[in-house]
C-alpha positions as CSV (number, residue, x, y, z in Angstrom):
1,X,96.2,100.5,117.0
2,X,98.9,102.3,118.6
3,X,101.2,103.5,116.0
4,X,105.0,103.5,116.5
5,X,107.5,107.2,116.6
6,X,109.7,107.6,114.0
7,X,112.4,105.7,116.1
8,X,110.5,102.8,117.1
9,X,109.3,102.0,113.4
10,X,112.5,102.8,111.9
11,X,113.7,100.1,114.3
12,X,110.6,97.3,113.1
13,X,111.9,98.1,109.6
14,X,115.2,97.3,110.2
15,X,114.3,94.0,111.8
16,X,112.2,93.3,109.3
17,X,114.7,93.5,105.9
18,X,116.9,91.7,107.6
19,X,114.9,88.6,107.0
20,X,113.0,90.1,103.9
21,X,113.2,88.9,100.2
22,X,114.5,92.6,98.9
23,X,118.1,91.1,96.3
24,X,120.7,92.7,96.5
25,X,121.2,96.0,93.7
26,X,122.5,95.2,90.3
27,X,125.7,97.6,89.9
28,X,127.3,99.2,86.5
29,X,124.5,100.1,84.4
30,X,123.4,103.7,83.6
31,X,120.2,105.7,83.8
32,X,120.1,106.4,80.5
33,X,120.5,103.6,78.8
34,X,118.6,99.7,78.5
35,X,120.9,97.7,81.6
36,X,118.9,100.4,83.9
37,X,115.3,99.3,82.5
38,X,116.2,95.5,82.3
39,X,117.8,96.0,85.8
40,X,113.7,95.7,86.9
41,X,113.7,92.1,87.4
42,X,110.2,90.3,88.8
43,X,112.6,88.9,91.5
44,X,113.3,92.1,93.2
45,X,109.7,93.1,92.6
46,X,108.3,89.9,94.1
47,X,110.9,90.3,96.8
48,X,109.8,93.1,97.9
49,X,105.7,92.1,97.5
50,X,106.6,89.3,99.8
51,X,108.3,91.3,102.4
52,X,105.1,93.5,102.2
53,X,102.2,90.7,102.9
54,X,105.2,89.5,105.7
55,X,104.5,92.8,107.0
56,X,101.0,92.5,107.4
57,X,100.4,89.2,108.5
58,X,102.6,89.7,111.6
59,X,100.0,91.9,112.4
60,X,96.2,91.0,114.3
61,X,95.2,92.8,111.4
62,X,97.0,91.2,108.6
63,X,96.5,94.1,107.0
64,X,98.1,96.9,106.2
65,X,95.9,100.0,106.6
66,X,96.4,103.3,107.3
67,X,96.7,103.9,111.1
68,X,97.3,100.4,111.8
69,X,100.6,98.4,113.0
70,X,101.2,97.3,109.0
71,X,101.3,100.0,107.6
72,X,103.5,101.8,110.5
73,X,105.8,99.5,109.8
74,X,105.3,99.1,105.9
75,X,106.6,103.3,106.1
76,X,109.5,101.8,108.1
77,X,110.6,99.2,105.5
78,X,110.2,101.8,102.5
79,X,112.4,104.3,104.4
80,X,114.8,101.8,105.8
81,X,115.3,100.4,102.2
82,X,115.7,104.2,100.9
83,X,118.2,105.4,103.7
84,X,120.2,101.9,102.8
85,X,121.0,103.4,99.8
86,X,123.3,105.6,101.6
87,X,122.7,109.7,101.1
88,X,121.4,109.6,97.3
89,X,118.3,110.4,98.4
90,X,116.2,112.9,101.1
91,X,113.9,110.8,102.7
92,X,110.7,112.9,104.6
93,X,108.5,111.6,106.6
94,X,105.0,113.7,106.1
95,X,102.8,113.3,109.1
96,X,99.4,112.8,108.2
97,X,96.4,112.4,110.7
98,X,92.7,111.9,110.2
99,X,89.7,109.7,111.4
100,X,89.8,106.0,110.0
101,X,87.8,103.0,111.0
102,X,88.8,101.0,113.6
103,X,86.3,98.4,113.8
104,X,82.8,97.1,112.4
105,X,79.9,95.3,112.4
106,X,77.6,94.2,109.4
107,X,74.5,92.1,110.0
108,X,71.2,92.1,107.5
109,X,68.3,89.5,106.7
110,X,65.6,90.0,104.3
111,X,62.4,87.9,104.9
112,X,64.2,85.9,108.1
113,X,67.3,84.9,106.2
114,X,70.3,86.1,107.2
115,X,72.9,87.3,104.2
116,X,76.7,87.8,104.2
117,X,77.4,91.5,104.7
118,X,80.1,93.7,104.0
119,X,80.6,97.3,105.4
120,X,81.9,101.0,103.9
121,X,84.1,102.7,106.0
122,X,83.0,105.8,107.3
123,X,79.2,104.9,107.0
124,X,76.7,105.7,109.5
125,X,75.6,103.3,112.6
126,X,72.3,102.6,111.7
127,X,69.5,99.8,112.7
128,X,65.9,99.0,111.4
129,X,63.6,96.2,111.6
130,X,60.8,95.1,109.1
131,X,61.6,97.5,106.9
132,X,60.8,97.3,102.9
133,X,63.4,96.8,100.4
134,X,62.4,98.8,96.8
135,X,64.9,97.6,94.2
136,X,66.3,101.3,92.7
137,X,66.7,101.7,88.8
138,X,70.1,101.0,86.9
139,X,72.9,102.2,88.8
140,X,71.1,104.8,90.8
141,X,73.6,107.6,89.7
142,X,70.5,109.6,88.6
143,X,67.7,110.7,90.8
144,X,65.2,109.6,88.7
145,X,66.8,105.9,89.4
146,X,65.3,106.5,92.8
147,X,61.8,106.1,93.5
148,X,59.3,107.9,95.7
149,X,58.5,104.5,97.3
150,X,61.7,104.7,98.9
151,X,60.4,106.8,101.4
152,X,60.7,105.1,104.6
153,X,61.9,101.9,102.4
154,X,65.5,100.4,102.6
155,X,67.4,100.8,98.4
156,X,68.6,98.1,97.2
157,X,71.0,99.2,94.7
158,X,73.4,98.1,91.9
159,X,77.2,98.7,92.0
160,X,79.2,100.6,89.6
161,X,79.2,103.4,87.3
162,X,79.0,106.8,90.1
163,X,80.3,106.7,93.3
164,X,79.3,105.2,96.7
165,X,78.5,108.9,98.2
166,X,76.1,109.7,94.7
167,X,73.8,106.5,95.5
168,X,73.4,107.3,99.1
169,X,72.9,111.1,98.6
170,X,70.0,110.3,96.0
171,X,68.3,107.7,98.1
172,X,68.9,109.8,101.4
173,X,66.5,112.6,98.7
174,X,63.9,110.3,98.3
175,X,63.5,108.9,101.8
176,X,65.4,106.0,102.6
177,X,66.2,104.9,106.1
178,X,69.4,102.3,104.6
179,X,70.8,101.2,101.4
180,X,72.0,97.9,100.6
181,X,74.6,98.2,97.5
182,X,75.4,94.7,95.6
183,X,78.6,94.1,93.8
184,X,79.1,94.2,90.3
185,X,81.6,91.1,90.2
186,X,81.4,87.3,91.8
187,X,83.8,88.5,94.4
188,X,81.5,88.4,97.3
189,X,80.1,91.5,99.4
190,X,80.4,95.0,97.9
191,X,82.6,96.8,100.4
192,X,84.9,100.2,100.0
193,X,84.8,103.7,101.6
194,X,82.4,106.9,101.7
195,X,86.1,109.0,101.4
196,X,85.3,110.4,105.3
197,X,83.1,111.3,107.6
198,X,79.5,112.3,106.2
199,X,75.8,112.5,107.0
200,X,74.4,110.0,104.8
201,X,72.1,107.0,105.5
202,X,73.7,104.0,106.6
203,X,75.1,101.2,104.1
204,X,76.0,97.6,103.9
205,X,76.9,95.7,101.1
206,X,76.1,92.1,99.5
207,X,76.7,90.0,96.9
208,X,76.0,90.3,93.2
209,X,73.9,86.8,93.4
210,X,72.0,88.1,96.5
211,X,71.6,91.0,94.9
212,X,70.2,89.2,91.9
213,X,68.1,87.5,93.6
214,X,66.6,89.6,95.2
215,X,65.7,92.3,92.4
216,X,64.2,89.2,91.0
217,X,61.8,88.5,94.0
218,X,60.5,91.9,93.9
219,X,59.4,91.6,90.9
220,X,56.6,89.4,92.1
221,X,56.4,90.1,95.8
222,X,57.3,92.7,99.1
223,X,60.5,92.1,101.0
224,X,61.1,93.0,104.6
225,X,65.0,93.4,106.1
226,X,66.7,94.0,109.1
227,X,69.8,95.2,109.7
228,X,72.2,96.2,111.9
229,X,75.7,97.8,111.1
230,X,78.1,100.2,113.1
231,X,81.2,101.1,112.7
232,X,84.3,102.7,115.4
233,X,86.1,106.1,113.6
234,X,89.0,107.3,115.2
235,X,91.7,109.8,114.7
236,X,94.7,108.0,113.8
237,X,98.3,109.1,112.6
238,X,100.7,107.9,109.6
239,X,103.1,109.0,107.8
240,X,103.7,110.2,103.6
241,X,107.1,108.4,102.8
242,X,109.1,111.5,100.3
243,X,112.5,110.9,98.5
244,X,114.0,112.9,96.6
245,X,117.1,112.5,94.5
246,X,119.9,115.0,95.7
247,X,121.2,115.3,93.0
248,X,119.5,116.8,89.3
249,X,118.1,120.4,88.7
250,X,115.0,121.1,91.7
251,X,113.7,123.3,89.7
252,X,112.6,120.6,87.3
253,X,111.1,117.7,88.9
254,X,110.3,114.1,87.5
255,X,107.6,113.3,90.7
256,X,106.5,109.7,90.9
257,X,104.0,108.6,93.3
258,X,102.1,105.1,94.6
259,X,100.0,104.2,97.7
260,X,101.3,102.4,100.7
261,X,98.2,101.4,102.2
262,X,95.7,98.7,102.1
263,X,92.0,98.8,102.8
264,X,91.4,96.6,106.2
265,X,90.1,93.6,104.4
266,X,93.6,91.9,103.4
267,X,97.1,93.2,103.1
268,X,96.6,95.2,99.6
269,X,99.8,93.6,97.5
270,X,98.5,94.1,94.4
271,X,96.4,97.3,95.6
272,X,98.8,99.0,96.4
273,X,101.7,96.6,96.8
274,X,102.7,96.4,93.5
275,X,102.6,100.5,92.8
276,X,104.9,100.2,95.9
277,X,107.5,98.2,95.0
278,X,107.3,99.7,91.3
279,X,108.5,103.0,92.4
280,X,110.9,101.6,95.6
281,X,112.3,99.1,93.0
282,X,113.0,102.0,89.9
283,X,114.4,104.3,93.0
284,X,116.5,102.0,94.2
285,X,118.2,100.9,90.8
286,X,118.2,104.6,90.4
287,X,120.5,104.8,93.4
288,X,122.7,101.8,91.8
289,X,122.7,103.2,88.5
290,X,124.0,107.1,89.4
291,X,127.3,105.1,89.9
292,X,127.6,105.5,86.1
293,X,125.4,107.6,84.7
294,X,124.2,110.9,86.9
295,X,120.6,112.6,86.3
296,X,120.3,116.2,85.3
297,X,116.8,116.7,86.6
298,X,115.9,115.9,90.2
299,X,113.5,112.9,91.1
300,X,111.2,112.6,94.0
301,X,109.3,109.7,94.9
302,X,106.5,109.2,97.0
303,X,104.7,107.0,99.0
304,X,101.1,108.4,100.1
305,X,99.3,107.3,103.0
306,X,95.5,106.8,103.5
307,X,94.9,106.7,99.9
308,X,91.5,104.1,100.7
309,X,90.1,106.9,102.9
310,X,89.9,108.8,99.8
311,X,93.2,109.9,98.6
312,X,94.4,111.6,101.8
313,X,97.9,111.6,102.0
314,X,98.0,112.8,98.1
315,X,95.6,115.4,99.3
316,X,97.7,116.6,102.8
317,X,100.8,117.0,100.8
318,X,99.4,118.9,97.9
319,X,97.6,121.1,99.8
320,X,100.6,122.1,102.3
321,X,103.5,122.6,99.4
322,X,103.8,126.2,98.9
323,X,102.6,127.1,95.3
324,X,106.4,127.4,94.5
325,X,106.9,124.3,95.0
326,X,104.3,122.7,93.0
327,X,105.5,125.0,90.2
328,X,108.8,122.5,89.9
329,X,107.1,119.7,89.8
330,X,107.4,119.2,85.7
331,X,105.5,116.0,85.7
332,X,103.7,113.7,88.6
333,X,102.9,109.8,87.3
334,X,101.2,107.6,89.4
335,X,101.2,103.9,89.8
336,X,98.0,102.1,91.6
337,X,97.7,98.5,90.6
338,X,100.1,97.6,88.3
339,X,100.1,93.4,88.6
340,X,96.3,92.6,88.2
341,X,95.8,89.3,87.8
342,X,93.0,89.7,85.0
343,X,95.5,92.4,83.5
344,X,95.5,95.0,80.4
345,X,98.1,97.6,80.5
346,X,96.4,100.5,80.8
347,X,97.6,104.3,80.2
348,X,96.2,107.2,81.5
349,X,94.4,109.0,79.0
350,X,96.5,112.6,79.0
351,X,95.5,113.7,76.0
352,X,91.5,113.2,76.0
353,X,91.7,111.5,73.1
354,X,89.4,107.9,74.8
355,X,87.6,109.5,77.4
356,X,87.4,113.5,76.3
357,X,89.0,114.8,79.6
358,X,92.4,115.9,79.2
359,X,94.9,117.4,82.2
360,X,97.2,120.3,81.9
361,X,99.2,121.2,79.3
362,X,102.2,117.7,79.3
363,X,99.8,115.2,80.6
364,X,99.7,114.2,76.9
365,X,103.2,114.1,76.6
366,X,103.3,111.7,79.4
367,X,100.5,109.3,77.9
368,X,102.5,109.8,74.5
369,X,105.6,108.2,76.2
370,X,103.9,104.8,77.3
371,X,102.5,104.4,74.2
372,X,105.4,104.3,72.1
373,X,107.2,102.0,74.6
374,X,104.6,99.6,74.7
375,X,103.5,100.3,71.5
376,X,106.8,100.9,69.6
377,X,109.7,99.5,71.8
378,X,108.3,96.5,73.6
379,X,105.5,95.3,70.5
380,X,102.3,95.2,73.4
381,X,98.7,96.1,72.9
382,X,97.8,98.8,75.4
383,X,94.7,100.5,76.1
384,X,93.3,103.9,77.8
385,X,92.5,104.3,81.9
386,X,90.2,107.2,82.2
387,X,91.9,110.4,83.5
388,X,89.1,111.0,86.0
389,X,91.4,111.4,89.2
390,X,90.2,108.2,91.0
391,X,93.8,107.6,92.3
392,X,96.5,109.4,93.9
393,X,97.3,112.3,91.3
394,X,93.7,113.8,91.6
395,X,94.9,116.1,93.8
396,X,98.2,117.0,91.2
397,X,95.5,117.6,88.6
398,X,93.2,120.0,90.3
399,X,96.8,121.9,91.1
400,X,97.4,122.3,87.7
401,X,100.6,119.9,87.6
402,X,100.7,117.5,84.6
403,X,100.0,114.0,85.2
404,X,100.4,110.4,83.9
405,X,100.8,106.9,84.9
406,X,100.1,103.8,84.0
407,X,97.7,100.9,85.8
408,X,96.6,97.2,85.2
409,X,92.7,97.4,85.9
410,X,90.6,97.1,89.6
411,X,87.2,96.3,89.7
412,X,86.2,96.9,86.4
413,X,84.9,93.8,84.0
414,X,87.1,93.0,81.3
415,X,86.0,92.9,77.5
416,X,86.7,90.3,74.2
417,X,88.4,92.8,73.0
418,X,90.9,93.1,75.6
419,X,90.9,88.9,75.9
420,X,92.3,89.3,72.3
421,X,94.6,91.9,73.3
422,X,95.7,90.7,76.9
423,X,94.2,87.0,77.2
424,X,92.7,86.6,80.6
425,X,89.0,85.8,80.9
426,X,86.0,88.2,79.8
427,X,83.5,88.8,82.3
428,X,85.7,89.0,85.1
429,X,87.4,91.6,87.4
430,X,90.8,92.9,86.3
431,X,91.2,92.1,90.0
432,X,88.8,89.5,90.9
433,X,90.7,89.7,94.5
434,X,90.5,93.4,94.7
435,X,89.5,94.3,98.4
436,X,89.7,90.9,99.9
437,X,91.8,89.0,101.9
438,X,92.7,87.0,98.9
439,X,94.9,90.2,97.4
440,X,97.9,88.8,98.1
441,X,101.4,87.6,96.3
442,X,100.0,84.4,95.2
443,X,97.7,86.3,92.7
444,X,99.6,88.8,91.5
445,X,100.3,88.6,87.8
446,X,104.1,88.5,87.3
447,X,104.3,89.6,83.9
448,X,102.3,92.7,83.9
449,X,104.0,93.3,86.8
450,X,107.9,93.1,85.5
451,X,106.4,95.2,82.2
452,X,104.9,98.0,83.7
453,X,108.0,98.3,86.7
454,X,110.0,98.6,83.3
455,X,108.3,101.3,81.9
456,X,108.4,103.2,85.2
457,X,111.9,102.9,84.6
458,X,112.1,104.2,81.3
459,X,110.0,106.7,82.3
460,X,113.1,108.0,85.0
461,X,115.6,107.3,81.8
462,X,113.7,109.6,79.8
463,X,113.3,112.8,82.1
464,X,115.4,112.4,84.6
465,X,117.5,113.0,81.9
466,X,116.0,115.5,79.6
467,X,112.6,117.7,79.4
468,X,113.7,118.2,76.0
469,X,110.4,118.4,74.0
470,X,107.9,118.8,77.2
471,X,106.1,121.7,77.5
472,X,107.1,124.0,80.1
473,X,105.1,124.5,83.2
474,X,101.6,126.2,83.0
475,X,100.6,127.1,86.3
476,X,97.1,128.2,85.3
477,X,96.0,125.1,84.0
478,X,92.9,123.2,85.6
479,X,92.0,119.5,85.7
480,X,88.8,119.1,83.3
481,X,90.1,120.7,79.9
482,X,88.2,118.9,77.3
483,X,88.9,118.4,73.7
484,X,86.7,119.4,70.7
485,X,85.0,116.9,68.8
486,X,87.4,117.2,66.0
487,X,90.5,115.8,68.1
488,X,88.6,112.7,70.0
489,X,88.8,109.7,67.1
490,X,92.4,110.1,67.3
491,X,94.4,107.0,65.9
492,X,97.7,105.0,66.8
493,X,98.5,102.8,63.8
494,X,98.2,98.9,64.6
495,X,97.4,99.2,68.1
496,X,94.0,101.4,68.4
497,X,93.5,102.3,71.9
498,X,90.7,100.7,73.3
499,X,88.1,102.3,75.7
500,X,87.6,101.0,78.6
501,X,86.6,102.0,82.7
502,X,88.9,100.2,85.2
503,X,87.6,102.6,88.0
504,X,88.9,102.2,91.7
505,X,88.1,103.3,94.5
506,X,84.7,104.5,95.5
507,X,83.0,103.3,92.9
């Protein structure tokens, strides 16, 4: 779709709020003290939620991906509701271009019966009739997974575990003409994103009960497919959303970050919808509560673009700031997901201590934070999200900037453990809507998502206050640092930290 100038979607947004569900700012409290965290209300969040899934069901699309008509004017809502703020803020607008997929076609049958397909974007146009299907081993992250009766053959592989691009690469190795990946949940066809343009074999998706089923029948027997699947890539142009606080030391920046587009399934409200409106909410109490209480270090917000073609709004930005820049940035948290309906409240794992991969030097400072306000202030379980760069402050990581965040799961299955922690149901998806149509404000869970928007406004309480007690800026550091042995059991009291993967993306 044609996306709108600056002018023209500035223009959408505007119509657009003035029939949005966005409450009015709650006045008189400061930013360092609890009216400013309690000023995040699940009304304004949900507000704001609403007037996103408004956005892209006005739309052919009803979606909001990047590129598209929703999420040109999803940009124009966040920076009309920033500039309404008046001039506490510097909004950007960071334009972004690269190919995305415009359109799609998935068909397969195995033995004459035709099954419901899903796509990948940025997967290869590929047909082929009576062709084999040879079930691959596991999760086919390894190549001995793959085997050398794939040659020729169509893989029928498992989802989960490695990425999209791993399975393909290793099947591509051995011979394979297609793959056909099956989810991991009851959430119908596997679908996500190869991250851009690439080489491999072509790729459709099914369901984890076709999938089943059909590992189980070649077990006794041969099975012959045909499929056909193509896709339309084009170069398309949106826009990273950047605010940052005028006021506070720029020399000393508290950056916070979320995603403001959807994959083209649905219209993304809890993926990234609720991120979205975490950060737009804090920032715009922010604005309310400067009024009586200023900041001493500068804030920035942002709001990436093209995130679901493999983090590359994050990516653009990183890569263009000067290394100077970078340099000021004292601490970058990011917030993908943060209303699951199948919830835990996750914290990134900064330290190393659950997963053993650490970031630079104050990305443990960060998790340490979260923890005690969960933990400590607000009396809630929490547990660790692997610090493994799968969102929006990958890029921040390999730049050597300290990182942290918080999330509420994606498309990994939820444990006993965490039913005893969280409730919910075990077995399930943290997200059981998670790239479908169905992610919208209906199944967002309203208490995780008031809970984390608070801590994402403690979090601005804290530093945009002070750095007292975080370590200055190490420009040297690398994503990757791992800890010894000794330092991985560590402890916290009542509330052990409980491993878990909620991976997103393309996994």
């Amino acid at each position: 779709m044609k996306v709108p100038s600056s002018a023209v979607a500035l223009t959408a947004a505007s119509a657009l709020v003035l029939t949005g569900s966005a409450k009015p700012l709650k006045r008189n409290v400061k930013v360092d003290d609890k009216a400013f965290i309690d000023s995040i209300v699940i009304d304004d969040l949900l507000g704001c939620a609403q007037d996103l899934e408004d956005i892209a069901y006005a739309t052919p699309g009803r979606n909001r991906v990047h590129g598209s008509e929703g999420h040109a004017n999803t940009v124009s809502y966040i920076v009309e509701q920033l500039t309404s703020l008046g001039d506490y803020y510097n909004v950007e607008l960071q334009e972004f271009s690269t190919e995305v997929t415009v359109g799609s076609n998935a068909s397969l049958t195995v033995n004459g019966e035709t099954l419901e397909a899903g796509t990948f974007s940025f997967a290869n146009n590929g047909t082929w009739t009576d062709t084999p299907v040879v079930n691959v081993a596991n999760l086919g992250c390894d190549a001995a997974d793959h085997p050398a009766t794939l040659s020729g053959a169509v893989a029928l592989i498992a989802r989960g575990d490695c990425t999209f691009v791993q399975k393909l690469t290793l099947a591509g190795e051995k011979g394979a003409v297609g793959a056909i990946i099956y989810n991991n949940a009851e959430i119908g066809p596997a679908t996500g994103t190869l991250g851009g343009v690439n080489d491999l074999i072509p790729v459709g998706g099914i369901s984890r009960a076709d999938g089943l089923r059909l590992v189980s029948e070649l077990s006794n027997s041969t099975l012959s497919s045909a499929g056909e699947f193509w896709q339309y890539i084009a170069n398309a142009t949106s826009h990273n959303v950047i605010a940052s606080s005028r006021t506070g030391d720029a020399s000393n920046v508290l950056f916070l970050g979320a995603h403001s587009d959807s994959v083209d399934s649905g219209p993304g409200i809890n993926d990234n919808g609720s991120g979205t409106c975490g950060i737009l909410t804090v920032a715009r109490q922010l604005a309310a509560a400067a009024v009586g209480g200023a900041i001493a270090n500068q804030v920035r917000f942002a709001w990436w673009t093209a995130e679901e073609e493999g983090l590359l709004g994050a990516e653009h930005y990183v890569a263009t700031a000067p290394a100077s820049a970078l340099e000021k940035i004292r601490l970058y948290l990011n917030f993908d997901m943060i209303a699951s309906p199948n919830y835990v409240l996750g914290i990134y794992d900064g330290d190393g201590s659950a997963f053993n991969l650490s970031g630079p030097a104050g990305s443990a400072e960060a998790e340490a934070l979260f923890e005690a306000w969960y933990g400590e202030s607000e009396k809630l379980p929490f547990v660790s999200s692997e610090f493994d760069g799968r969102s929006d402050y990958g890029p921040f990581l390999e730049a050597g900037v300290p990182c942290g965040g918080l999330d509420t799961g994606a498309d990994g299955i939820k444990t006993e453990e965490e039913v005893a922690l969280f409730g919910g149901v075990a077995g399930e998806l943290y997200d059981p809507n998670y790239h479908t149509p169905k992610d919208n404000v209906t199944n967002l869970n309203l208490e995780a998502f008031q809970t984390t928007g608070r801590a994402i406004a403690h979090a601005v309480a804290t530093w945009g206050t002070s750095w007292e007690g975080f370590p200055t800026r190490n420009a040297t550091a690398t994503l990757g640092r791992r800890l010894s042995p000794s330092l991985s059991k560590k402890k916290y009291g009542p509330l052990m930290k409980k491993k878990s993967r909620r991976g997103k993306k393309a996994y």
